[in-house]
C-alpha positions as CSV (number, residue, x, y, z in Angstrom):
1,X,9.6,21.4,21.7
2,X,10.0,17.8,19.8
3,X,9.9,15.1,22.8
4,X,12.6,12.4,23.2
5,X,10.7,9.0,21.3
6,X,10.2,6.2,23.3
7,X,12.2,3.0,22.8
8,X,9.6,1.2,20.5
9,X,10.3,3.7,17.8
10,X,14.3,3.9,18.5
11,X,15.2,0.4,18.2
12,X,15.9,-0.5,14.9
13,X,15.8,1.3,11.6
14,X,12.4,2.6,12.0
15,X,13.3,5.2,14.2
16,X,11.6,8.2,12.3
17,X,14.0,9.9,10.0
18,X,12.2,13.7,10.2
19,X,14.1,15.2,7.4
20,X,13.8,16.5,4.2
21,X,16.9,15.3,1.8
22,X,18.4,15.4,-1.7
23,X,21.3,13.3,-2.9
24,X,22.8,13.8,-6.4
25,X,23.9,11.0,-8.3
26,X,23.8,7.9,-5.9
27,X,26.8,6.2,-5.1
28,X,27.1,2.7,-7.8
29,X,28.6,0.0,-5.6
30,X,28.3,-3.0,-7.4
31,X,27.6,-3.6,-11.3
32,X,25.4,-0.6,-12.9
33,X,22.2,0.9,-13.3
34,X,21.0,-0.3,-17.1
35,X,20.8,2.4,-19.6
36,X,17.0,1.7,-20.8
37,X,15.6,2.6,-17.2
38,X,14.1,5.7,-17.7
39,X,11.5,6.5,-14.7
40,X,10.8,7.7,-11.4
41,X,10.8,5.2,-8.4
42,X,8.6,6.8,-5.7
43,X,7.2,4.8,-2.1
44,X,5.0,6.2,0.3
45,X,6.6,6.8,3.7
46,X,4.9,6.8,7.5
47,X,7.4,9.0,9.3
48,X,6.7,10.4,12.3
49,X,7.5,14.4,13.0
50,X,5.7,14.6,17.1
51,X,4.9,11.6,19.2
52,X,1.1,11.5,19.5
53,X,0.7,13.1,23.0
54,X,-1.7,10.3,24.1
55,X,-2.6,7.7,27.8
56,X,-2.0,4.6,25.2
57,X,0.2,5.0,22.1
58,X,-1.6,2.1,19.5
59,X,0.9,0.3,17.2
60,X,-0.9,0.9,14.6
61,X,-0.3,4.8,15.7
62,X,3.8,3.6,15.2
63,X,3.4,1.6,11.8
64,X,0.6,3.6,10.0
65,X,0.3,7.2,11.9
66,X,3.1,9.3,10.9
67,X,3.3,12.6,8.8
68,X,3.7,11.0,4.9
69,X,6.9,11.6,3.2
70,X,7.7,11.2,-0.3
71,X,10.6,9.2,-1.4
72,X,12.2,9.3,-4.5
73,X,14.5,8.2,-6.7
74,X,14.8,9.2,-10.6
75,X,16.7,7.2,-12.9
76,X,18.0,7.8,-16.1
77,X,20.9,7.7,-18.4
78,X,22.4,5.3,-15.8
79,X,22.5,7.6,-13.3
80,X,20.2,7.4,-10.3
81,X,18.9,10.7,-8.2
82,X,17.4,11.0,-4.6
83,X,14.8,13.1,-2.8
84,X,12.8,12.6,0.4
85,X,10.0,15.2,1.6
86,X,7.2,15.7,3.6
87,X,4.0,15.5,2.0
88,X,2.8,19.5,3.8
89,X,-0.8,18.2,4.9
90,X,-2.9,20.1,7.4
91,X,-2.0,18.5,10.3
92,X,1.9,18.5,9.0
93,X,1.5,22.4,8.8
94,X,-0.5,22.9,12.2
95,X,2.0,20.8,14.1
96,X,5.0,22.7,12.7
97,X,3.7,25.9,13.7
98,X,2.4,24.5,17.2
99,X,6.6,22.5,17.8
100,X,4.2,20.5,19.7
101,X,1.9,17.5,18.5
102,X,-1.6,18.2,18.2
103,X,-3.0,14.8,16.5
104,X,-3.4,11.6,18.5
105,X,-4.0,8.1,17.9
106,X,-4.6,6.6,14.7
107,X,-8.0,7.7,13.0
108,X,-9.0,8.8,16.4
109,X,-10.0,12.7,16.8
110,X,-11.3,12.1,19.6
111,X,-7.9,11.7,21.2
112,X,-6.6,15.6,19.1
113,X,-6.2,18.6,21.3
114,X,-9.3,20.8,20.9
115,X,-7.5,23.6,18.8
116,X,-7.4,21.0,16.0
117,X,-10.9,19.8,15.9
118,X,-12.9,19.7,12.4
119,X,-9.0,19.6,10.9
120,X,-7.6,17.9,8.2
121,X,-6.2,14.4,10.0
122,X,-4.8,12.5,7.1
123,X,-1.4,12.3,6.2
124,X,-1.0,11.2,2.9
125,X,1.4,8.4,3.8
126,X,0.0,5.3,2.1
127,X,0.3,5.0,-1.5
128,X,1.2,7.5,-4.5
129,X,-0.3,7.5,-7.9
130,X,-0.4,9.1,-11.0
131,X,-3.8,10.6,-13.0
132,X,-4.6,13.3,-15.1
133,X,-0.9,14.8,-15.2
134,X,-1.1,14.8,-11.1
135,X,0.8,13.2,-8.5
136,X,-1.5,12.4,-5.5
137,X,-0.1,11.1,-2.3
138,X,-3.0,9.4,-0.3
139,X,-3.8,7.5,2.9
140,X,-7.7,6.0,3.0
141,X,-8.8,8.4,5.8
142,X,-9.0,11.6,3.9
143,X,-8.3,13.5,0.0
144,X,-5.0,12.7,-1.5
145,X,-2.3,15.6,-1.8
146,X,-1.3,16.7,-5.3
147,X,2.9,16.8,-5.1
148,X,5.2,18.3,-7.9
149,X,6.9,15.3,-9.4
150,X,10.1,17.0,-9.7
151,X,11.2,19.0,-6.4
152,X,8.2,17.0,-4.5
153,X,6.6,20.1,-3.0
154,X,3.2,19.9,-2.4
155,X,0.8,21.8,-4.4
156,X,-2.0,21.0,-1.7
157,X,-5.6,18.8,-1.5
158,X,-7.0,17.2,-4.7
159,X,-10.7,16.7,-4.9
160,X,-11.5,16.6,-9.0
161,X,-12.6,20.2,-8.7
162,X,-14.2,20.3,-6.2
163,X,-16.4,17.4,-7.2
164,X,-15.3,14.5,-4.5
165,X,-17.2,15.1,-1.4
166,X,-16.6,11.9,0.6
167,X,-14.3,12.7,3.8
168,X,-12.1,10.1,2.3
169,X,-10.7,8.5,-0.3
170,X,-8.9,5.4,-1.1
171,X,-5.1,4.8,-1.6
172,X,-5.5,2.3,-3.8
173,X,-7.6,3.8,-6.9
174,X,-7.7,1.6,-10.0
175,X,-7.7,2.5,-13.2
176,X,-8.6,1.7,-17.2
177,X,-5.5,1.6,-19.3
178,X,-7.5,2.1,-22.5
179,X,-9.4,4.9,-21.7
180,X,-7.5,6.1,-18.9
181,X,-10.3,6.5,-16.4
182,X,-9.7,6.2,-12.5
183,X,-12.3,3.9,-10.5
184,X,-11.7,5.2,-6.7
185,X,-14.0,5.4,-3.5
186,X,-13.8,6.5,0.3
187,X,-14.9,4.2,3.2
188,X,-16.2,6.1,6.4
189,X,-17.4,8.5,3.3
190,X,-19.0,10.6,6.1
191,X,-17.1,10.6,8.9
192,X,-14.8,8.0,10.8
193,X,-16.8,4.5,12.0
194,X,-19.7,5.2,9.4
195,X,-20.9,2.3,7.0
196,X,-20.7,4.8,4.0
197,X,-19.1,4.1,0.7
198,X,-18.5,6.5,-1.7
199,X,-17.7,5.3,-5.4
200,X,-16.4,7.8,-8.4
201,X,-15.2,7.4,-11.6
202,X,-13.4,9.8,-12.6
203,X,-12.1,10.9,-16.3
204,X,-8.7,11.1,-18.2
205,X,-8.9,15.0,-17.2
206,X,-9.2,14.3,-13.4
207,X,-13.6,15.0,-13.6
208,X,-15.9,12.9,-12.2
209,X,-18.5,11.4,-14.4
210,X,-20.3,8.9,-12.2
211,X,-20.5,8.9,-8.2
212,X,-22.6,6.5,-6.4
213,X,-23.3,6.2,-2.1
214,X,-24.2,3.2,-0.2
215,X,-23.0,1.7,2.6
216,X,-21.2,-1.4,4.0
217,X,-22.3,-4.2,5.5
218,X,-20.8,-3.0,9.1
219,X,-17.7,-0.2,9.4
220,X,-14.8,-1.9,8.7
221,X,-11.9,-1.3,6.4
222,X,-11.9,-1.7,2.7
223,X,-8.3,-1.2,2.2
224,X,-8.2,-2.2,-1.5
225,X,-10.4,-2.8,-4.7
226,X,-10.4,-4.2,-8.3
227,X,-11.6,-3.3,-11.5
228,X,-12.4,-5.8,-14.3
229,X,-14.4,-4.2,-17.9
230,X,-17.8,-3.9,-16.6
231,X,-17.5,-4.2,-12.8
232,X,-16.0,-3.0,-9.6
233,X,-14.8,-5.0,-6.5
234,X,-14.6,-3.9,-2.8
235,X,-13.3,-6.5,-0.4
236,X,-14.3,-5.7,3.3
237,X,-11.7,-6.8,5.5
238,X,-12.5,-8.4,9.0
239,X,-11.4,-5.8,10.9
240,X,-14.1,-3.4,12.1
241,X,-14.7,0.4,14.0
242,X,-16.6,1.1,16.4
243,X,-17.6,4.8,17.7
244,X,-18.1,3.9,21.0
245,X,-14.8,2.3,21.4
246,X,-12.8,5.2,19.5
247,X,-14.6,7.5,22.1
248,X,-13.6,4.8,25.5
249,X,-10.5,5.4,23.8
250,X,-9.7,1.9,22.4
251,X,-7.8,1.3,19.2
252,X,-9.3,2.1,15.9
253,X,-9.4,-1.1,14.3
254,X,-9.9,-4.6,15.9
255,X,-9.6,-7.7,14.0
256,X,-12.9,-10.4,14.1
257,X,-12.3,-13.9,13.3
258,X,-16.2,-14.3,13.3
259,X,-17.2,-12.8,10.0
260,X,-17.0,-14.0,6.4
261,X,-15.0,-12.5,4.1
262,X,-17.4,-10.1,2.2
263,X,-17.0,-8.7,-1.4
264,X,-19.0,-6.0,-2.6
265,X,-20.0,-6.3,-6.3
266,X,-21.4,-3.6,-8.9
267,X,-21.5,-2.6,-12.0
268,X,-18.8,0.4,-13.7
269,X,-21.3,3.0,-13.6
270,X,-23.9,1.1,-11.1
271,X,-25.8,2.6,-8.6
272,X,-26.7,2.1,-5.1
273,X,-28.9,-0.7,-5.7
274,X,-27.1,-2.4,-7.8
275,X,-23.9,-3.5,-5.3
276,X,-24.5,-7.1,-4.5
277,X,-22.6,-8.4,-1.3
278,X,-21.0,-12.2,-1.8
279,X,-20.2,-13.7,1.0
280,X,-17.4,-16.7,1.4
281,X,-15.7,-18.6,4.7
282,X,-13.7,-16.7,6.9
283,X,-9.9,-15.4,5.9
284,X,-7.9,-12.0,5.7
285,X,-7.9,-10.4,2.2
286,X,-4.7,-9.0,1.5
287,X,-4.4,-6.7,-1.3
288,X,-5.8,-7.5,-4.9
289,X,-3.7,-9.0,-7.6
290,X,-5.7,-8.3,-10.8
291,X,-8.9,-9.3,-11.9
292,X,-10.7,-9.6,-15.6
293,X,-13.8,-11.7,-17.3
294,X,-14.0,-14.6,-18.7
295,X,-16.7,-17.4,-19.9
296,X,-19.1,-14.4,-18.2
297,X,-18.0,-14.5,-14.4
298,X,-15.9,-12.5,-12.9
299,X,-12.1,-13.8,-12.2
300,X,-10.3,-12.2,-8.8
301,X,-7.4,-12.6,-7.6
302,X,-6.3,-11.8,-4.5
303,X,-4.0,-12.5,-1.8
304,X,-5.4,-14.3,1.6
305,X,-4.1,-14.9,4.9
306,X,-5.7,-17.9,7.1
307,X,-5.8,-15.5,10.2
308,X,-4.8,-11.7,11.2
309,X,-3.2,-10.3,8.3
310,X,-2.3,-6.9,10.3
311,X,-1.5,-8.9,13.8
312,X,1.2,-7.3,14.3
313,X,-0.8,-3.6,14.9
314,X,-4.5,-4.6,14.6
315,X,-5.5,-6.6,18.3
316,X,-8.3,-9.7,17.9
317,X,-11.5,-9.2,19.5
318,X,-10.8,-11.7,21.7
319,X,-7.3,-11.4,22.7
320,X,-6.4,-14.4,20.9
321,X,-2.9,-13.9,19.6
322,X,-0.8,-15.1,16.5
323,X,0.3,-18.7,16.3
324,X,3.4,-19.5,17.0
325,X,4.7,-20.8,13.3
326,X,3.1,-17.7,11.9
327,X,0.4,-17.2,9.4
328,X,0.1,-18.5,5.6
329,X,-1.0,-16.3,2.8
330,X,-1.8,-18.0,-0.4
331,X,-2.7,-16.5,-4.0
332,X,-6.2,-17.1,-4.2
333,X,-8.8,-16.7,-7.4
334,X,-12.3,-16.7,-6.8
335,X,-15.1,-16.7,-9.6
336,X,-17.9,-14.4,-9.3
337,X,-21.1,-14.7,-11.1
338,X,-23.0,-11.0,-10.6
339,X,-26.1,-12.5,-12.0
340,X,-26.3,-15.6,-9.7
341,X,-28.9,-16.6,-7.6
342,X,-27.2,-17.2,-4.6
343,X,-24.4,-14.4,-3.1
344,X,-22.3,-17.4,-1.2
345,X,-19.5,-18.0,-3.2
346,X,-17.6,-21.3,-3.4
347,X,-15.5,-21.6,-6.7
348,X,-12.3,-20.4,-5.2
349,X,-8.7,-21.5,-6.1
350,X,-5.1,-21.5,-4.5
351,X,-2.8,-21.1,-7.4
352,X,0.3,-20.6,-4.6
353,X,1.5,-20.4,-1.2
354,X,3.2,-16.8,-1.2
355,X,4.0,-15.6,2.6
356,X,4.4,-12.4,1.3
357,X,2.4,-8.9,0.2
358,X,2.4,-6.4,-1.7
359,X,2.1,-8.4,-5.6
360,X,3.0,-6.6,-8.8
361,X,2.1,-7.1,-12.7
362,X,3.1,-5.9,-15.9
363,X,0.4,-3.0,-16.2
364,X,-0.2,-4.2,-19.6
365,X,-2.3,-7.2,-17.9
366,X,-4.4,-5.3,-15.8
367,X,-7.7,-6.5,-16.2
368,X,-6.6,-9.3,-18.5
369,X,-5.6,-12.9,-18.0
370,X,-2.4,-12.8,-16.9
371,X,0.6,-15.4,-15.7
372,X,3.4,-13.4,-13.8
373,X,3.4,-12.0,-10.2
374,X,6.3,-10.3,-8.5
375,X,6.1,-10.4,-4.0
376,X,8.4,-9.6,-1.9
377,X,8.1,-13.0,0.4
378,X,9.3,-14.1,4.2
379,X,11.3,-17.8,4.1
380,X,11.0,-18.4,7.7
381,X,13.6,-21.2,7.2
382,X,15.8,-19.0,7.0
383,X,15.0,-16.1,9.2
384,X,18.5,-15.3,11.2
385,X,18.7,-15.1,15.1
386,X,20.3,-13.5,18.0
387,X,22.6,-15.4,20.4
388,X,19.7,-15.9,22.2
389,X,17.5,-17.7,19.6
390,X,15.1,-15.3,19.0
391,X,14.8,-14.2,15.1
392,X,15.7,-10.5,14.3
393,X,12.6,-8.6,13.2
394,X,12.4,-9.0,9.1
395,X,9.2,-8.5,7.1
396,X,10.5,-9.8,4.0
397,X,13.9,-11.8,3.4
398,X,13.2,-12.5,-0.7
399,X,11.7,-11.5,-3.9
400,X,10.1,-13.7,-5.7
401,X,8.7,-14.4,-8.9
402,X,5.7,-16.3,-9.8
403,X,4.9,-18.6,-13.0
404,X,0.9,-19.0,-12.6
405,X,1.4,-21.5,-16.2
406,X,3.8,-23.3,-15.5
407,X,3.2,-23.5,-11.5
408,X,7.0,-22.4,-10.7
409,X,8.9,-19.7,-8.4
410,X,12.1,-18.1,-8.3
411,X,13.3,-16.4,-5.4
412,X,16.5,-14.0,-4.9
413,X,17.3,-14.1,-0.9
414,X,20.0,-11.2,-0.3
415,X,21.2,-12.8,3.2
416,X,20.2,-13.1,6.9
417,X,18.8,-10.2,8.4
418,X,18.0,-8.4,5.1
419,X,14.5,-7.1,5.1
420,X,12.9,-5.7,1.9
421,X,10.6,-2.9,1.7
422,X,7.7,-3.1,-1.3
423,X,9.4,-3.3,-4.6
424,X,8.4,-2.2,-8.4
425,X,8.4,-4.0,-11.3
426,X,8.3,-2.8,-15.2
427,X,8.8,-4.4,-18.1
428,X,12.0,-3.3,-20.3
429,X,9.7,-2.0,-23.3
430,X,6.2,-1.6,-24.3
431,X,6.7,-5.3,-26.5
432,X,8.9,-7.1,-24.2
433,X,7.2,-10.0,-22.6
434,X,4.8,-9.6,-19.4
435,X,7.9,-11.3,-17.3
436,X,11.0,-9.4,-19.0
437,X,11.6,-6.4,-16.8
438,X,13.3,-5.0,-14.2
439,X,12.5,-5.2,-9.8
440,X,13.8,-2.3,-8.0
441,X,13.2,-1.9,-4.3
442,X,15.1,-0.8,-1.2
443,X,16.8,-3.2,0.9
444,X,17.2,-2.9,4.5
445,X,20.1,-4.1,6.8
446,X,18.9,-3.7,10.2
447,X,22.2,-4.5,12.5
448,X,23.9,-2.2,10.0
449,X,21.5,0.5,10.2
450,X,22.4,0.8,6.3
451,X,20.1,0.5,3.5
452,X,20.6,0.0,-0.4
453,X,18.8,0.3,-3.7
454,X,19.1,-2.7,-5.6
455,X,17.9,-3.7,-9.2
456,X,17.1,-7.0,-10.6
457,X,17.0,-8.5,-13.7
458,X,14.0,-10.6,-14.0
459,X,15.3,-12.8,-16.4
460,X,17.7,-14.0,-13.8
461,X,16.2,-13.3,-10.7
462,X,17.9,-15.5,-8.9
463,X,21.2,-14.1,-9.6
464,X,20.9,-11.2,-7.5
465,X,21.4,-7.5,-8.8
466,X,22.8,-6.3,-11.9
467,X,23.2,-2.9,-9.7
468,X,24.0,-2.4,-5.9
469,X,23.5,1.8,-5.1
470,X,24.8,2.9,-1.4
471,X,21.9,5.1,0.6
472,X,24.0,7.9,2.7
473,X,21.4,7.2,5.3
474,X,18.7,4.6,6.7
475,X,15.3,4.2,5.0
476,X,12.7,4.0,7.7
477,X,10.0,1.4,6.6
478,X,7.8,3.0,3.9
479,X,4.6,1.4,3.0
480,X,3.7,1.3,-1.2
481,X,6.2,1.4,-3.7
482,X,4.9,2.6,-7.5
483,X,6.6,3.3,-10.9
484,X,6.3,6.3,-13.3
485,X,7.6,5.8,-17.2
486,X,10.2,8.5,-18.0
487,X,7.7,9.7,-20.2
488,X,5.3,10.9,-18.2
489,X,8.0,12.3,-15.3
490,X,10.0,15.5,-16.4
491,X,13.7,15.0,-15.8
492,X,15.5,16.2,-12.7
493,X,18.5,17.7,-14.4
């Protein structure tokens, strides 16, 4: 029998939602959905069917440990369609036969009931892609899920035939728009805590054609990559595992303000001794922009935060807690010379103060120079509060947009206490300009309980929406947002 949830996950709209829905034809409130939008907008959803049955329930348990549903919306012809499922892992379908939860603390097993051990764990919550005419639902700490694009059910695990090995793989795969290859790896390749990297590449068919092991400097997380033509990227963040502690029962992850930021370097189809490990001043590395070559060294961008990024669920190792004004993440582009001498890097660039995550790019620029970026971003200045003074808890009040030429930003804020959860863009055809597109992405109204879809002209961000659509219910916070061209997705109707 399901359990009554404790007030940290009832307060608010991230109280789980635990059902599977379908809305026809979405309800246009204001303005309308343009006719050229053909696609499916799909996000990644942490929502949680059992309370982890555990002493200590870890927030990152809460942000990052629920069952993974798929949400989905498919536009086209101006019309706008909604589903939400769960992704059926394992550990989805053990639980549901058990009415009881079986699976504890985040990336812990050691904290599982007994009947469960050697069991699939993930839960495909984190990102969703597309390759090889598949779409995978993945979260870092095991296989992705193949799910039907259309009705969302899930066809089950995806390993390349058979060929992918590693206990995990990543969420955030990238791949080669010309040839249509997908550059992926696991971290904690065998087993959780372990220093073991995993690397594939795998074909336009879904086949591997090149794996290569090695292993990390220490276990931490390596929560996103990049790809540039001839080389790979993995940024280790500073927050590390540790067996013994998962076993004491402490948290998974703790952050450590005492190590350098760390990128892992190789070649395409490079082997094990051929990753070279740069090493540069201490920061958070937030998730990749886009990186590419030029005048032979290697150009990445990233976003960095001057503390801990994931405060909020990951503790420090020393208790130390989050200033008081907050953190500052900045757009940052480092140059990387594979060849050189020395591995500590120090040509590094802040081309903008962001306070925000989550950046999106015309595809078209992957791997190439590039001069737009798309954030969702947090204005404290303007961050509402209760009669009491206190803020109410947003992520992100704006979207903004990015000029990296001409050093400029444009921001669309909806209104106090509006939160936004991670957004899409795409340009309006394959020869419009990198910056001529549309954003779409959910917008939450916590003291309403209400969320919307809204869709933004880039052109004239700042503007607001050129279409408002009502949600019949809340959208619990869902973690990566992605875009599929109408040409790839079969219609719904």
């Amino acid at each position: 029998m399901a359990k009554a949830f404790p007030p940290e996950l009832t307060s608010g709209m991230d109280e789980p939602c635990r059902f599977d829905l379908e809305v026809f034809d979405l309800e246009v409130v204001e303005g309308e959905v343009p006719a050229d939008i053909d696609g499916l907008f799909v996000q990644a959803v942490p929502d949680q069917v059992y309370l982890p049955d555990v002493p200590v329930l870890y927030p990152m348990t809460i942000a990052a440990g629920g069952d993974g549903a798929v949400r989905a919306f498919r536009i086209k012809d101006g019309c706008v369609d909604f589903r939400t499922r769960y992704v059926r892992t394992e550990r989805f379908e053990l639980e549901r036969k058990a009415r009881r939860p079986l699976f504890g603390n985040y990336r812990d097993p050691f904290s599982d009931d007994p009947s469960v051990a050697g069991k699939d764990r993930t839960t495909a919550n984190t990102a969703i892609y597309w390759h090889a005419g598949r779409m995978l639902a993945s979260k870092e700490d095991g296989l992705p899920y193949e799910v039907d694009p259309v009705t969302l059910e899930t066809r089950g695990v995806w390993n390349a035939y058979g060929a992918i090995t590693s206990h995990t793989f990543t969420a955030h795969p990238k791949f080669d728009p010309d040839t249509g290859e997908m550059f992926g790896f696991g971290y904690a390749a065998r087993g959780e805590t372990t220093r073991d990297i995993a690397y594939y590449v795998i074909d336009a068919a879904g086949k591997v054609t090149h794996e290569a092991w090695f292993e990390a400097p220490y276990s931490a997380m390596i929560h996103d990559c990049a790809l540039t033509e001839h080389y790979m990227l993995f940024p280790i963040m500073p927050i590390t595992s540790d067996l013994d502690r998962l076993k004491a029962g402490g948290p998974h992850f703790v952050y450590d303000a005492d190590l350098p930021q760390v990128f892992g370097v190789m070649p395409r189809y490079g082997s094990a001794d051929e990753v070279r490990w740069f090493r540069a001043p201490h920061a958070f590395p937030g998730h990749t922009i886009n990186a590419y070559e030029q005048d032979g060294k290697i150009v990445f961008d990233l976003l960095e935060t001057d503390g801990n990024g994931f405060a909020p669920v990951v503790p420090d190792k020393n208790g130390a807690p989050m200033p008081p004004d907050g953190l500052t993440t900045r757009h940052v582009r480092w140059r990387i010379d594979y060849r050189a001498d020395d591995e500590h890097l120090v040509e590094r660039e802040v081309l903008a103060i962001v306070n925000g995550e989550g950046p999106h790019i015309d595809p078209r620029r992957q791997l190439k120079p590039y001069r737009h970026v798309f954030v969702p971003t947090l204005d404290r200045g303007k961050l509402a509060t209760d009669v009491n003074g206190r803020p109410y808890p947003v992520m992100f009040n704006q979207l903004s947009h990015f000029d990296l030429e001409a050093g400029t930003r444009e921001d669309w804020y909806p209104g106090p206490a509006a939160t936004f959860q991670d957004p899409v863009y795409f340009t309006k055809s394959a020869d419009a300009p990198e910056h001529d597109g549309y954003l779409i992405a959910t917008l939450n109204w916590p003291l309403e309980r209400r969320s919307e879809l809204v869709i933004l002209d880039t052109l004239e961000l700042a503007r607001g929406p050129v279409a408002r659509l009502r949600l019949p219910v809340r959208m619990r916070l869902g973690i990566h947002a992605t875009w599929f061209d109408g040409a790839e997705i079969p219609t719904w109707r």
